[in-house]
N, C-alpha and C positions, 0 to 999 in steps of 0.2 A: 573398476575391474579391467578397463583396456586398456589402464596404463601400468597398474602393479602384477594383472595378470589372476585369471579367477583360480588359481591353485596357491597363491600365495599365502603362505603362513601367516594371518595378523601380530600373530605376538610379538613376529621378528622386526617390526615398521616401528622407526626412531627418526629420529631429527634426522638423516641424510637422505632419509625417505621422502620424508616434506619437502627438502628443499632441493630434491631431483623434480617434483612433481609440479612445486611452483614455478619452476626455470620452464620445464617444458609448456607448461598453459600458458607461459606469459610467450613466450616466443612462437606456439601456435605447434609446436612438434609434441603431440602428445600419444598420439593413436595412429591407425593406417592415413598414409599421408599425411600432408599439412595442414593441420587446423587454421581456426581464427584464433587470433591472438587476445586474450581477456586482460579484465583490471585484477588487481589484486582485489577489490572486494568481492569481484567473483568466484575467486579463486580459496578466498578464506571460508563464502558460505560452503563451498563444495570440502574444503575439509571438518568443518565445522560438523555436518553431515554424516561425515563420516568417523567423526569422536562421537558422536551420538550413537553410532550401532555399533562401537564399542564400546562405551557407557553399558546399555542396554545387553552387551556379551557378560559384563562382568556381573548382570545380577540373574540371568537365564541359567539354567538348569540342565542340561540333559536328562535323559532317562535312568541315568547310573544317581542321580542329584548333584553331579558334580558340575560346579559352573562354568559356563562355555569358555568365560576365561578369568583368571586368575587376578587379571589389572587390566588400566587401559595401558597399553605400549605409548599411545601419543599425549599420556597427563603431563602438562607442563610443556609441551613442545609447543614453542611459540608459533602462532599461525601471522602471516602479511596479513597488513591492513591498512587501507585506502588512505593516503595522507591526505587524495584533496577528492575525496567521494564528488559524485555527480548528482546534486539533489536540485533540481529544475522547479521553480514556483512562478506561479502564474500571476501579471500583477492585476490588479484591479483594472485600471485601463485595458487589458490582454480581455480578461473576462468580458468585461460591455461591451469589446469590439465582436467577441465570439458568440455572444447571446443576440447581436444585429444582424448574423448572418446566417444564424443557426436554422431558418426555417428554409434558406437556399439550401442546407446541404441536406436535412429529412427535418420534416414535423416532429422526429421524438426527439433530435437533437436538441434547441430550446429545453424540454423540460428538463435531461438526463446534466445539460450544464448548469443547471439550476438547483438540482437537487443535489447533483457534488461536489459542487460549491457550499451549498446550504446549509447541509449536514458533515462535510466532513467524510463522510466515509466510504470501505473499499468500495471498487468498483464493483467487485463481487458479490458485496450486499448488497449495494442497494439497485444494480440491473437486477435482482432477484426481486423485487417488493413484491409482494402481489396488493392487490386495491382491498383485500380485506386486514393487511398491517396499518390502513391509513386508518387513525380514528379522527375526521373533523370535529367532533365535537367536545375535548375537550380543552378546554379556557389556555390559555387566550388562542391558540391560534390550530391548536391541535395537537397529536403525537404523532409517532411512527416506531409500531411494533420493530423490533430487529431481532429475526428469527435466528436461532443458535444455529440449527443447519448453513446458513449462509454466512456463519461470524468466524472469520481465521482461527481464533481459540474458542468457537463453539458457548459462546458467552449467548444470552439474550437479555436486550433490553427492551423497556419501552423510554424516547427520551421525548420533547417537546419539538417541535417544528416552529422554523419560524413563519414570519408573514408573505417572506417571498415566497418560500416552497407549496405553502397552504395554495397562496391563487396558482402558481404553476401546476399543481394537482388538481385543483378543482377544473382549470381551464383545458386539462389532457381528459381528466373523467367523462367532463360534458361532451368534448372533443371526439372521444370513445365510442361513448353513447352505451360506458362498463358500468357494471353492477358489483361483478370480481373479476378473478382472474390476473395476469398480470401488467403492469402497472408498463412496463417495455417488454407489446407481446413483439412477436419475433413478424417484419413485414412480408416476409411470404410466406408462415405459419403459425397464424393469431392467435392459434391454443398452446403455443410454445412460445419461451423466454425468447426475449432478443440476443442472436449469440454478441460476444463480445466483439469479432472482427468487424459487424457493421457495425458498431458505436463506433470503433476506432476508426475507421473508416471516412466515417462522417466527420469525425472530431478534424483530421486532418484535411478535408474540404475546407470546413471553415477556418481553420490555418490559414487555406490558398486562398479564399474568398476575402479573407480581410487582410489579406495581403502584411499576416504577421509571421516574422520568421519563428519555428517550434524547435524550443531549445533543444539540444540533443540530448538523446535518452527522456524525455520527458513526455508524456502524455496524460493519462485522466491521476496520477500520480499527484502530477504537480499542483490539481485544485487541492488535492486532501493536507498538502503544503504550506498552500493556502490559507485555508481554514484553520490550520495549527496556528501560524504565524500570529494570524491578524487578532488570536484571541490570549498572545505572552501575558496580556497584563492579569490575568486571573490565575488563581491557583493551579495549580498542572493537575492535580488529583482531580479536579472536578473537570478541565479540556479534554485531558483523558477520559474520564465519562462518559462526556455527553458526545466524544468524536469516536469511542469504541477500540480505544489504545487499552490494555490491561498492564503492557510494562510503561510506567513511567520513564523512565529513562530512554528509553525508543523515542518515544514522543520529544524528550529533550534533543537527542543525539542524532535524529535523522528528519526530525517533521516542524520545528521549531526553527525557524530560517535565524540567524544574525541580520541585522537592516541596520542603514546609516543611520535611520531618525535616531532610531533606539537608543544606539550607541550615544549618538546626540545628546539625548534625553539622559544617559547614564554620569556622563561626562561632567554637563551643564549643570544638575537638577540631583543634588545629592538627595538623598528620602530621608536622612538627617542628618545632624552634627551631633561629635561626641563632646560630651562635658568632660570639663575636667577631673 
């Protein structure tokens, strides 16, 4: 709206419209004054966004039944897109150096890089856990409820935990001295969640404490990167599962890194020969 102006007619917005709006986001002139200058992946989700609430005009209704609009004006108009995206993953050596210092920078650190590492998943769920989604007792190492409330598409599962996570939670419960409640309550308001700025917070001490440089644009991201990566050799439909992906192809296209071994591995180690 601050750059096309909130009186502007949608129907009349075509391909010169997009490609007035990508020039000024990339160069930072978009609004009063001079912006920060974005990538193009920024810049494709914000149109992206905006074909969505026009999707959503062309099946709306008014009071007359006539629909808000007729088409989308922007179907088929190509949007930018990120040639070399910024997808930051965390290596294994990164992780044990940040799980060495994690109790320097808060006691719930340790567990929080343990469980998103472990599991896989957003930040958003699982700083939400409460101690009544853990169930230790089933075989082998236990579950962990993941409530739809707290799931990006509102999905709930229950999936399996593994052995690391299981002691990391038993050694926070004890550590607690919880019954319920949540699982990262908040340190200066223990009946409320931990907000997000003090995980981030802390994640970036231990950055400084173990004296690893943090790639840029990367933070609790890069574990769920992680966790995609280090698990290519298995079927996608089941990673996706048990990591709380519902598009497969995301998981391909954004969470599944390339790595030299692999390639390695692809090169050297055909998975078979054809007959004749």
């Amino acid at each position: 709206m601050g750059f096309f102006g909130a009186e502007l007619d949608v129907q009349l917005l075509g391909p010169s419209d997009v490609a007035r709006y990508v020039k000024a986001r990339r160069s930072g002139h978009y609004g009063a004054g001079k912006q920060r200058p974005v990538r193009d992946g920024t810049i494709r989700r914000d149109l992206v966004l905006l074909k969505a609430a026009l999707n959503w005009a062309t099946v709306e209704r008014d009071r007359t039944g006539q629909r808000l609009l007729r088409e989308n004006p922007l179907q088929g108009v190509e949007l930018p897109r990120e040639k070399n995206p910024r997808r930051p993953v965390v290596t294994d050596g990164e992780f044990q150096a940040l799980l060495d210092v994690a109790p320097q920078a808060h006691r719930l650190l340790y567990l929080a890089l343990v469980v998103a590492e472990g599991t896989g998943r957003r930040l958003g769920s699982w700083r939400k856990l409460r101690w009544d989604d853990v169930d230790f007792d089933v075989v082998p190492f236990g579950a962990i409820r993941w409530r739809a409330e707290n799931d990006k598409k509102g999905y709930e599962q229950v999936v399996p935990m593994s052995a690391e996570v299981r002691r990391a939670l038993l050694e926070a419960r004890q550590d607690q001295r919880a019954i319920g409640g949540w699982v990262f309550p908040s340190p200066t308001k223990p009946r409320e969640v931990c907000p997000q700025f003090f995980l981030d917070e802390w994640l970036r001490d231990a950055y400084r404490l173990a004296e690893i440089e943090k790639q840029h644009g990367s933070l609790w991201h890069a574990f769920r990167r992680k966790w995609a990566t280090e698990r290519k050799g298995y079927p996608v439909g089941d990673v996706a599962a048990a990591g709380g992906w519902r598009d497969k192809q995301t998981l391909l296209d954004s969470y599944q890194q390339v790595d030299a071994e692999t390639i390695r591995e692809v090169v050297l180690n055909p998975t078979m020969r054809l007959a004749r």
